[in-house]
C-alpha positions as CSV (number, residue, x, y, z in Angstrom):
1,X,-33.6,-33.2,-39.6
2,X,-33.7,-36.7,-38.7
3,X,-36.7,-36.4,-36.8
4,X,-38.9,-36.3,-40.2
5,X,-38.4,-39.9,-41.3
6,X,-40.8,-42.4,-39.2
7,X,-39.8,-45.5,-38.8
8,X,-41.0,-48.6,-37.4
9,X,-39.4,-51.8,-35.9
10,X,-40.7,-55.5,-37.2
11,X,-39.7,-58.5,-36.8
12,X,-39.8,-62.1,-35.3
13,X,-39.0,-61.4,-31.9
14,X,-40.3,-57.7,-32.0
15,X,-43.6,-58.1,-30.0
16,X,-46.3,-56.5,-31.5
17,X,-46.5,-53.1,-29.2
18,X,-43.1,-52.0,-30.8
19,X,-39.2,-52.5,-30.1
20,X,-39.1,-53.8,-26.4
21,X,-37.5,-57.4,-26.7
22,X,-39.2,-59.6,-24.4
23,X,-36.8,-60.2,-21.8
24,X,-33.4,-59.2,-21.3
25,X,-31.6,-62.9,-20.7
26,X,-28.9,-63.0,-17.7
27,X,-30.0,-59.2,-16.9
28,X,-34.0,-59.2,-15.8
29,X,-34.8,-61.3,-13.1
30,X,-36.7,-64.6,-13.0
31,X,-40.1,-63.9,-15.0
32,X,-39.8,-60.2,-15.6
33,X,-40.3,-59.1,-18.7
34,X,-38.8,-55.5,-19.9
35,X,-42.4,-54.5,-21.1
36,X,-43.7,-55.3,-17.6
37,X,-40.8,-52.8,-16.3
38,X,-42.4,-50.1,-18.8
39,X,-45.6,-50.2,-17.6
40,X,-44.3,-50.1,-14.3
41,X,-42.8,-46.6,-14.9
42,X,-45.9,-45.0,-16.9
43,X,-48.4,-46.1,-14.5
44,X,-46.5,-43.6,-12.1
45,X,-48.9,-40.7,-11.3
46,X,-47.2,-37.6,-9.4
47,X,-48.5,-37.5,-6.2
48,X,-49.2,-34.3,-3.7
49,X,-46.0,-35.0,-1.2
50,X,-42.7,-33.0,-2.6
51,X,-40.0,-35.5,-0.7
52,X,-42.1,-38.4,-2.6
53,X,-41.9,-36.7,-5.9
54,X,-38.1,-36.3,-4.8
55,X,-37.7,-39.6,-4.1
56,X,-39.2,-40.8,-7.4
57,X,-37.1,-38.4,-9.5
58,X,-34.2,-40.1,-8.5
59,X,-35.2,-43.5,-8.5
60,X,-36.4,-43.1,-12.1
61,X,-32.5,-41.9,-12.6
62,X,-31.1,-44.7,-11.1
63,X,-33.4,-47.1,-13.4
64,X,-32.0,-45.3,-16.1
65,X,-28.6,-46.2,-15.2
66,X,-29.3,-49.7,-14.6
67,X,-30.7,-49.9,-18.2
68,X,-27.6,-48.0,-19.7
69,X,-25.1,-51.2,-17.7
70,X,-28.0,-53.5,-19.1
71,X,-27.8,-52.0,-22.9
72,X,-23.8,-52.7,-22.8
73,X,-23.6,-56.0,-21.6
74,X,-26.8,-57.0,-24.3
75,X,-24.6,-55.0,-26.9
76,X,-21.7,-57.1,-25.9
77,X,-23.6,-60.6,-25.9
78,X,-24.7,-59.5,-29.2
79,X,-21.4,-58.9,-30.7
80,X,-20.3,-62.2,-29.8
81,X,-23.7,-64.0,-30.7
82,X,-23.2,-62.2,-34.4
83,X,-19.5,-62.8,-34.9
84,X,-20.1,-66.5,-33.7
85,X,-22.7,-66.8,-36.8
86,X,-20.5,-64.9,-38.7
87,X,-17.7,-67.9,-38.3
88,X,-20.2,-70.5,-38.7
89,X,-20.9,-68.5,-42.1
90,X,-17.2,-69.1,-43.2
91,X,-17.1,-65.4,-43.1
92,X,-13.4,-64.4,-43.3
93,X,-11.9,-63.6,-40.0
94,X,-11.4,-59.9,-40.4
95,X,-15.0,-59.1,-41.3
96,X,-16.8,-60.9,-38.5
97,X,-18.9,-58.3,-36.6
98,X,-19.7,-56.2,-39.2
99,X,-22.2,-54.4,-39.0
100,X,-22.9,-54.6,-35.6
101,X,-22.8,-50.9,-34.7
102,X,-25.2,-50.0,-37.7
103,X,-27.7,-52.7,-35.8
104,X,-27.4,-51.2,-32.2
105,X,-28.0,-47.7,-33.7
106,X,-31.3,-49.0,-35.3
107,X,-31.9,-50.9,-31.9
108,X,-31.2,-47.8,-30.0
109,X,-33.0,-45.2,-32.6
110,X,-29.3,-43.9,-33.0
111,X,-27.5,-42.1,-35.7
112,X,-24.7,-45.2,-37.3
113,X,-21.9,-43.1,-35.7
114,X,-23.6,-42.6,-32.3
115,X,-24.3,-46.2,-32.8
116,X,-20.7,-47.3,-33.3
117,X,-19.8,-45.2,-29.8
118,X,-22.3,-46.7,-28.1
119,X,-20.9,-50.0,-28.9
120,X,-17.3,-49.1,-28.2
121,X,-18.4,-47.5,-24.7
122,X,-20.4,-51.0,-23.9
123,X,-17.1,-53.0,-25.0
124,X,-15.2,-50.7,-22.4
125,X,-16.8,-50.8,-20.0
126,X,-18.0,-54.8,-20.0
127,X,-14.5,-56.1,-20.7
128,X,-12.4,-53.3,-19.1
129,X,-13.8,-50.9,-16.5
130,X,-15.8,-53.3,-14.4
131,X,-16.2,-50.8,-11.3
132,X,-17.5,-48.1,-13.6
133,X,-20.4,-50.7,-15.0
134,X,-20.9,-51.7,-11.6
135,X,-21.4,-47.7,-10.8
136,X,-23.5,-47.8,-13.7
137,X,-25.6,-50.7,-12.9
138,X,-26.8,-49.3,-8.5
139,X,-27.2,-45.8,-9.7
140,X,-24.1,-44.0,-8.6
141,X,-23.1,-42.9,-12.6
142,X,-24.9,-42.2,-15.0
143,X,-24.2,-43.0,-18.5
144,X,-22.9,-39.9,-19.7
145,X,-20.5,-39.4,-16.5
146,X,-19.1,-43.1,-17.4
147,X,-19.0,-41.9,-21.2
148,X,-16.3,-39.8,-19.9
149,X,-14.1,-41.9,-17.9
150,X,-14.1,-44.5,-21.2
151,X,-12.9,-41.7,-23.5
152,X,-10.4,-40.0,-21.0
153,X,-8.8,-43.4,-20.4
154,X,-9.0,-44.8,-24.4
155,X,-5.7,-44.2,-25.0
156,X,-4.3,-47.3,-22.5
157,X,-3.7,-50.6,-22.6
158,X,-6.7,-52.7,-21.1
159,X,-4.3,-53.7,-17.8
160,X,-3.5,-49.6,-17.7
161,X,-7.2,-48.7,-17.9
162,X,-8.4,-51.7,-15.8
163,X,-6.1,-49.9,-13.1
164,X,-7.6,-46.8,-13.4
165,X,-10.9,-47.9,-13.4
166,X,-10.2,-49.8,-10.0
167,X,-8.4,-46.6,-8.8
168,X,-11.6,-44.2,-9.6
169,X,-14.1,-46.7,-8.1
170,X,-17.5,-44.6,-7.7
171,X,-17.6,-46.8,-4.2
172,X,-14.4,-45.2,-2.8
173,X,-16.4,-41.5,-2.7
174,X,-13.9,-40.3,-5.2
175,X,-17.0,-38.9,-7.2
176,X,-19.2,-37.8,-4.3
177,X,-20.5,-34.4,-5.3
178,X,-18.5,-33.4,-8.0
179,X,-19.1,-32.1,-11.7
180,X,-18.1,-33.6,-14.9
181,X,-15.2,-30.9,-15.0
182,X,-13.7,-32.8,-12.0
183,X,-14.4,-36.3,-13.5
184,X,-12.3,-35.8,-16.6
185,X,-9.1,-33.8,-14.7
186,X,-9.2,-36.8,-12.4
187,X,-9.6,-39.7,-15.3
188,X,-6.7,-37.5,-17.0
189,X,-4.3,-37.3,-13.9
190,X,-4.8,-40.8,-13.0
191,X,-4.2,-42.2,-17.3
192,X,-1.2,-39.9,-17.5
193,X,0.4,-41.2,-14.1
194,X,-0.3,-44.7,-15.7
195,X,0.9,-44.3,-19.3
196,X,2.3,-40.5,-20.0
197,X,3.8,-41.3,-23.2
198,X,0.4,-42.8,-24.8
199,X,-1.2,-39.6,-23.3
200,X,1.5,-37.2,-24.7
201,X,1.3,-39.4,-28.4
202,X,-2.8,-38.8,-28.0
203,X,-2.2,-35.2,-27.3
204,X,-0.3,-34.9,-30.3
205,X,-2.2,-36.9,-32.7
206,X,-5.5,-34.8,-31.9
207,X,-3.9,-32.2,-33.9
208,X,-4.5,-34.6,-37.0
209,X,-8.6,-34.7,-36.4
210,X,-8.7,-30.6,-37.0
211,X,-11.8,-29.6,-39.3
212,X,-14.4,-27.6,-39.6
213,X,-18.0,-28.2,-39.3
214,X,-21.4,-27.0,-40.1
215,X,-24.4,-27.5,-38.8
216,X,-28.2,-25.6,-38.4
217,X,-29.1,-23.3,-35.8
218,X,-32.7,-21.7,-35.3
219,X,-34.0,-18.6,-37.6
220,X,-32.2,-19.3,-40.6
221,X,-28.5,-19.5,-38.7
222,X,-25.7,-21.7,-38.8
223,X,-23.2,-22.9,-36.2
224,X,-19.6,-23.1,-38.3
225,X,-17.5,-25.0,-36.2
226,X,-13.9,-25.8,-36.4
227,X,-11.5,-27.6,-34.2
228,X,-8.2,-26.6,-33.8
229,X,-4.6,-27.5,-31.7
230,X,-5.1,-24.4,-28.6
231,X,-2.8,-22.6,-30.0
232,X,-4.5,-21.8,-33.4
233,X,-7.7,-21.5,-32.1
234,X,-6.3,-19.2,-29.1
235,X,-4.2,-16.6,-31.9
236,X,-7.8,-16.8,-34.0
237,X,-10.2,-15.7,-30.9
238,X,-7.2,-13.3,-30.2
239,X,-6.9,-11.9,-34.1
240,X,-10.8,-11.4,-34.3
241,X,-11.2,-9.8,-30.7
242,X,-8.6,-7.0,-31.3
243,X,-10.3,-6.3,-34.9
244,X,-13.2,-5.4,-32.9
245,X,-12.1,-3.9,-30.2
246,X,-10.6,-1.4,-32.9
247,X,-13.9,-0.5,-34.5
248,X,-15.7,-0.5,-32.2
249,X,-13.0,2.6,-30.6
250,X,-13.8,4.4,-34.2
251,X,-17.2,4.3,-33.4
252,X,-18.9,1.4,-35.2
253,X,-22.1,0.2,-33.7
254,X,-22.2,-3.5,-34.4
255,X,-21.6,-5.6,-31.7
256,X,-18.4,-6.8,-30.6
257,X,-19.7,-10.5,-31.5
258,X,-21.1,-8.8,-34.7
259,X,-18.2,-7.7,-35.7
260,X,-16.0,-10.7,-34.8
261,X,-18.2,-12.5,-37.0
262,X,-18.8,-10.4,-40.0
263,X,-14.7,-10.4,-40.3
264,X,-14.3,-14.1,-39.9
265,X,-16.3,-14.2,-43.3
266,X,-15.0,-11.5,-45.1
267,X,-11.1,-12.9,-44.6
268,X,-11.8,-16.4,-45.0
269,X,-13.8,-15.5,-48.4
270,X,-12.1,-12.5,-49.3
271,X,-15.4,-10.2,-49.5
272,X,-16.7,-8.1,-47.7
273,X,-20.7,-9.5,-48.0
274,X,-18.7,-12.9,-47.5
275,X,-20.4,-14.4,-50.9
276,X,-20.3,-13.0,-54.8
277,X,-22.5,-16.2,-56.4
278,X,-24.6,-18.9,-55.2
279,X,-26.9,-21.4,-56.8
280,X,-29.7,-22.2,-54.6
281,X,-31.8,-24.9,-54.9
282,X,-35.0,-23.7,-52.8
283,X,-37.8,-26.2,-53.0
284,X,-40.8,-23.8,-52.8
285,X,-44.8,-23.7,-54.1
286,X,-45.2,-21.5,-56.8
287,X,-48.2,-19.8,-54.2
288,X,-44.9,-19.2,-51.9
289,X,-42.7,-17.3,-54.7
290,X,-45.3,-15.4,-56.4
291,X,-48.6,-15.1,-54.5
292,X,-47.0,-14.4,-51.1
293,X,-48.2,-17.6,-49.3
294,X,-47.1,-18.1,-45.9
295,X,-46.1,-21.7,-46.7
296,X,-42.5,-22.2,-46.1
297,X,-39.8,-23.3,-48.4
298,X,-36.7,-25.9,-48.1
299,X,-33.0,-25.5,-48.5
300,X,-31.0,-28.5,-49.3
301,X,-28.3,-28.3,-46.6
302,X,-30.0,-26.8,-43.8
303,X,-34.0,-27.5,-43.7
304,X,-36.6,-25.9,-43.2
305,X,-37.0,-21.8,-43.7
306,X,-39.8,-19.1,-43.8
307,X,-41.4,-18.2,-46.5
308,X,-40.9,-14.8,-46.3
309,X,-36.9,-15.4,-45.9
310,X,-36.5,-17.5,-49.0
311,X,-38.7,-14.7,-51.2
312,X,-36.2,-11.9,-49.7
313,X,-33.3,-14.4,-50.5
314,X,-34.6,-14.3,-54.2
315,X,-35.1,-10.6,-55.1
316,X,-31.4,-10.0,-53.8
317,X,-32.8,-8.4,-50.0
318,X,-30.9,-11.7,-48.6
319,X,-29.1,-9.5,-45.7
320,X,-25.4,-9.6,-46.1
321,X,-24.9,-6.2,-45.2
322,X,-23.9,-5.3,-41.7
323,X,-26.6,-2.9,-39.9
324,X,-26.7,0.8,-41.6
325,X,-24.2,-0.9,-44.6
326,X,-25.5,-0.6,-47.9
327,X,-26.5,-4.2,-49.6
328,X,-23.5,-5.6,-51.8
329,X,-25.1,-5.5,-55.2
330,X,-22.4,-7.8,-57.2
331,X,-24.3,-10.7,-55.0
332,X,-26.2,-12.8,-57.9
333,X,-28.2,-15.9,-57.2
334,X,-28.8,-18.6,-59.4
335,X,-32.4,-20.2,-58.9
336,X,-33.0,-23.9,-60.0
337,X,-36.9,-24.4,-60.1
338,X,-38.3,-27.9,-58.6
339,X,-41.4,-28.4,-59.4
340,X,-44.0,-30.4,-57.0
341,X,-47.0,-32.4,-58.0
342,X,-50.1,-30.8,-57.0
343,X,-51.3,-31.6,-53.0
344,X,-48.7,-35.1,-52.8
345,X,-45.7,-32.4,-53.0
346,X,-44.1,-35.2,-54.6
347,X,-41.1,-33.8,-57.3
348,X,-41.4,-35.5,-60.8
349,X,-40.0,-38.5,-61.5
350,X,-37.3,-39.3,-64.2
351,X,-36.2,-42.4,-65.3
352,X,-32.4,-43.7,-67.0
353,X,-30.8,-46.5,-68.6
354,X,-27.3,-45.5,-67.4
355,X,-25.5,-47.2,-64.1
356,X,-24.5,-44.2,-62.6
357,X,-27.3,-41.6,-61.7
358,X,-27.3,-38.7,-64.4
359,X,-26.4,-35.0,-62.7
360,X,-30.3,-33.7,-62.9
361,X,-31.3,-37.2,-60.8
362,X,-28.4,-36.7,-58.5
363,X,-29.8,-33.3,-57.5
364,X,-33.1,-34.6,-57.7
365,X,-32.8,-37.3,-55.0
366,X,-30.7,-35.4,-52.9
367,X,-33.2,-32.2,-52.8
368,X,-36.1,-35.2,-52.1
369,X,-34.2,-37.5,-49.5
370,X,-32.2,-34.0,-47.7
371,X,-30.2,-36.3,-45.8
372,X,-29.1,-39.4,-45.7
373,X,-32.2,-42.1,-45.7
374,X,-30.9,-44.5,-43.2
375,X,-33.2,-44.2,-40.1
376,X,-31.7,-41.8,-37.7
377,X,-28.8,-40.6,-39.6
378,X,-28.9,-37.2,-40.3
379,X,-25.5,-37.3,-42.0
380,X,-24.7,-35.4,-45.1
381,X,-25.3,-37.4,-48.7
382,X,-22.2,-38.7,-50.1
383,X,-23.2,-41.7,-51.9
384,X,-26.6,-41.9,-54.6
385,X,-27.4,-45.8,-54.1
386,X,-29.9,-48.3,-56.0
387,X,-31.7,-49.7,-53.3
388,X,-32.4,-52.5,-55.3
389,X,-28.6,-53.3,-56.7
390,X,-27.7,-52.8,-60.2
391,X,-26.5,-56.4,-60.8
392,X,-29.9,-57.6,-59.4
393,X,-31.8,-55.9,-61.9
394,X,-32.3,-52.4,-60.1
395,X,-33.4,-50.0,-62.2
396,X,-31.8,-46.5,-62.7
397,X,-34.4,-44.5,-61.2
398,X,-36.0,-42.0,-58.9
399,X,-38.3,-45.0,-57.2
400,X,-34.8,-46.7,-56.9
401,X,-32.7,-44.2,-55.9
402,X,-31.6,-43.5,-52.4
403,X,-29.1,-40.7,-51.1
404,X,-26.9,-42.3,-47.9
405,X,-24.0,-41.4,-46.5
406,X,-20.5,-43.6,-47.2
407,X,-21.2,-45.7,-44.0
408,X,-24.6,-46.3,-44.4
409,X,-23.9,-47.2,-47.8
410,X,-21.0,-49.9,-47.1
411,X,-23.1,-51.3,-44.6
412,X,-25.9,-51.8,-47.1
413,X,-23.7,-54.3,-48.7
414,X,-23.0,-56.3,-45.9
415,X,-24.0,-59.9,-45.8
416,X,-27.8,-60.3,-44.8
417,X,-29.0,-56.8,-45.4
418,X,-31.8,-55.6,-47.9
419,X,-33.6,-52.6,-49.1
420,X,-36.6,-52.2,-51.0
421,X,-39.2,-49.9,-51.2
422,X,-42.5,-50.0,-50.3
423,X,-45.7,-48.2,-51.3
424,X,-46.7,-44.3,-50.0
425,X,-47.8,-41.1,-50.4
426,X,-43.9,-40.4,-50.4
427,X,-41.0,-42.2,-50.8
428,X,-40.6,-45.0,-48.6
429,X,-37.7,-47.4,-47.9
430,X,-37.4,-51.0,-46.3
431,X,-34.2,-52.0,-44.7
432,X,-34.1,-55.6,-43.3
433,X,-31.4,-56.4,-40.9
434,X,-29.4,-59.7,-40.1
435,X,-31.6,-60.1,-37.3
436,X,-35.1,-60.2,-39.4
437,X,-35.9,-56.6,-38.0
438,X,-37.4,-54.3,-40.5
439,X,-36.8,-50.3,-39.9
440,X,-38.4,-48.0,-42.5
441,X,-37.7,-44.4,-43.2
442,X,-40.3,-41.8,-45.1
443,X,-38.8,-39.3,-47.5
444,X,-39.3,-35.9,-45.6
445,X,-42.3,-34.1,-46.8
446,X,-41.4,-31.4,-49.5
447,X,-43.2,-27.5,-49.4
448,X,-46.8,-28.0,-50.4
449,X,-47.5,-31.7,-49.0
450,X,-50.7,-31.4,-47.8
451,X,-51.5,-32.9,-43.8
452,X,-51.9,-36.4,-43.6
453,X,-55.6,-37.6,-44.1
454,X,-56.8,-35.1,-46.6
455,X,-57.4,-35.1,-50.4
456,X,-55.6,-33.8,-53.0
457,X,-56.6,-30.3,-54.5
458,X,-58.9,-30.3,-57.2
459,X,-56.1,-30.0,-60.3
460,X,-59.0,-28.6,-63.2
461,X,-58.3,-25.3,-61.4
462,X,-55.1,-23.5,-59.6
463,X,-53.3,-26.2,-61.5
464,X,-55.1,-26.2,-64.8
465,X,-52.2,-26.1,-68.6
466,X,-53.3,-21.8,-68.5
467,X,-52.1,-21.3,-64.3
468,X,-49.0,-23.4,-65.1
469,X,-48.1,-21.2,-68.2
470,X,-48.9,-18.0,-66.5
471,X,-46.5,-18.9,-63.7
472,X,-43.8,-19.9,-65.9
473,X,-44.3,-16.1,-67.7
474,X,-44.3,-14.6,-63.8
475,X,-40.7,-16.5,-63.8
476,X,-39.3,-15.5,-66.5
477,X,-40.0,-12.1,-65.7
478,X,-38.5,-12.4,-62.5
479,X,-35.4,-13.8,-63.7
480,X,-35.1,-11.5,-66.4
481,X,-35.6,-8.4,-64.6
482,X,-33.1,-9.6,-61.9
483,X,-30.6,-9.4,-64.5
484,X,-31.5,-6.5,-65.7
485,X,-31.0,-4.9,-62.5
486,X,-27.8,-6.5,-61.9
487,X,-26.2,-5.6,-65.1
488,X,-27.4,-1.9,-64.4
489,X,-25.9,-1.8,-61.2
């Protein structure tokens, strides 16, 4: 969902192609210039000969590793360059370097919390597991495979870890061939023969992190995720597998999978369809809903869905039932209308004198900005921010209202960043870093926006006062027949 907010990277030391600093100080060599590396690489043309296409494949892998070991140690000299300005600031001590991980994410066209990883892996391995950067730096690792040995090993002390590191060296062959399977049982062996009480503690605080997760899958699916100690999650695979292996021996024709999940719902919600009420808040045209247009509809939560789903989801057809099961009929839905402008697919805008964004706004901004706003974070809302502050004037208002989430939105408050917005067919916001750098992120277009570069429709027509009221009647019908139906049933 991320991927529908451009954004763009200005600046004073931005050159004017894009993001590529200039040089990379102590990393490139004398009078080469990253962008020169870049063209380097996409003036490569595969050639006829396989063992040279070969050969380029992995050279292109090893330059890849090279610039992961150069992104840590610039990540690192950053840190220090920012919590040196942050002292010269008179910024108390605890505070200095915040921020720091937000900035690498933008940098790196990161999520925040990938960002913050990012930076604790550099840290790691800069300061701690010099063999491993070293690995990194001629090819013989590649970042993810060095990811690995940094988390396996986090639970040390730095002189523990630093002997691990020394002890894996990709130099002595240790890794020579072998998957990342064997990479973490060997980083595990070798941390618990160091320290196997701060591995055993570890072991037992992961119990703490359980949760459960959701996320989107394709066609209208969900992955629901949820961590748990092995022995939970064991009995749980255990519970569900015997439940289906018993119906399906009485002859039921779902899937074992099928069936697995069908009773993971009905016990965790207690019926059978898994769901009794829900108020969905589909952003839709009114051509989708009632004229059978093949444009497709939004749900807040999950993105993007086809047309013909979200119509099916409204007239009660939503598919709960199991194959050759009759439809639940006590499922009711709840439909909140969200009307569009015509062509801009922009929602109205509302306006308040409060401090605190009304309800109506709240849901407002949050079906408009569907995630949080922050440039590659695709985390869940939690906060409903002024982007320009309350205490500076801000106004209480759709224009100045952004949905971030709780990080995004401390960070906002941090010394030397602003937000504004700036002018757009859609809503568009401004974030200025510490570092001068300006990142932008473009509300995600809403059902009905029409392709970039065209007009808006004629509104004297298909939008004239008598369409609008004959579509409101077409509601009302719907909603009142709905009812009608369920009450009968």
């Amino acid at each position: 969902m991320a991927g529908n907010r451009g954004t763009q990277l200005i600046g004073p030391d931005a050159p004017s192609g894009g993001t590529v600093p200039e040089a990379i100080p102590g990393v490139a060599g004398p009078g080469l210039r990253v962008q020169d590396l870049i063209d380097a690489v996409r003036s490569l043309r595969p050639g006829p000969d396989s063992t040279e296409l070969i050969n380029q494949l992995r050279a292109l892998e090893d330059l890849k590793s090279a610039a992961a070991a150069a992104q840590a140690r610039i990540a690192v000299a950053f840190d220090a360059a920012q919590r040196s300005a942050d002292a010269a600031a008179g910024v108390p001590a605890e505070e200095h370097g915040r921020g720091v991980g937000a900035q690498i994410a933008l940098a790196r066209r990161e999520s925040p919390a990938r960002g913050s990883r990012l930076f604790g892996l550099a840290k790691a391995l800069v300061t701690e597991m010099p063999h491993t950067l070293a690995a990194l730096d001629t090819g013989q690792f590649t970042e993810w495979r060095a990811t690995l040995l940094v988390k396996e090993t986090a639970c040390l002390s730095a002189e523990d870890r630093c002997a691990v590191d020394e002890e894996l060296a990709a130099d002595t062959g240790t890794f020579d061939g072998v998957g990342d399977k064997a990479i973490i049982a060997a980083a595990r062996a070798a941390a618990y023969r160091r320290d196997p009480r701060s591995v055993t503690q570890r072991a037992s605080h992961a119990a703490t992190e359980r949760h459960v997760s959701l996320r989107p899958a394709p066609d209208t699916m969900t992955y629901l995720t949820a961590l748990l100690p092995v022995a939970q999650g064991v009995a749980v695979h255990a519970a569900l597998t015997r439940h289906a292996d018993t119906l399906r021996n009485t002859g039921d024709t779902r899937t074992r999978g099928q069936i697995m999940a069908d009773a993971l719902v009905e016990r965790t919600t207690g019926t059978p369809g898994g769901i009794c009420g829900v108020e969905v808040q589909l952003v839709m045209t009114d051509r989708t809903l009632f004229q059978g247009d093949s444009e497709p509809a939004r749900l807040p939560g999950y993105g993007i869905v086809p047309a013909g789903w979200a119509r099916e989801l409204l007239t009660g057809n939503h598919g709960q039932a199991g194959p050759g099961q009759p439809a639940d009929r006590t499922f009711k839905v709840w439909l909140r209308r969200l009307y569009t402008a015509p062509g801009t697919g922009d929602l109205v805008a509302v306006d308040s004198r409060a401090r605190l964004f009304p309800a109506g706004m709240r849901r407002f901004i949050q079906a408009r900005d569907e995630t949080c706003r922050t440039p590659y974070c695709d985390a869940p809302i939690r906060h409903l921010d002024h982007i320009i502050p309350w205490h500076d004037g801000g106004p209480t208002s759709l224009a100045n209202g952004a949905g971030l989430c709780e990080a995004c939105n401390h960070t906002k408050e941090l010394p030397g960043w602003t937000a504004q917005t700036s002018p757009g067919t859609r809503h568009v916001l401004e974030i200025r870093t510490p570092t001068g750098h300006h990142h932008r992120s473009t509300a995600p277009p809403l059902p009905g926006s029409n392709p970039l570069g065209t007009d808006p429709p004629d509104i004297a027509g298909p939008y004239s006062r008598r369409h609008r009221r004959a579509l409101r009647h077409q509601a009302k019908a719907l909603k009142y027949a709905r009812v009608t139906e369920l009450e009968a049933a």
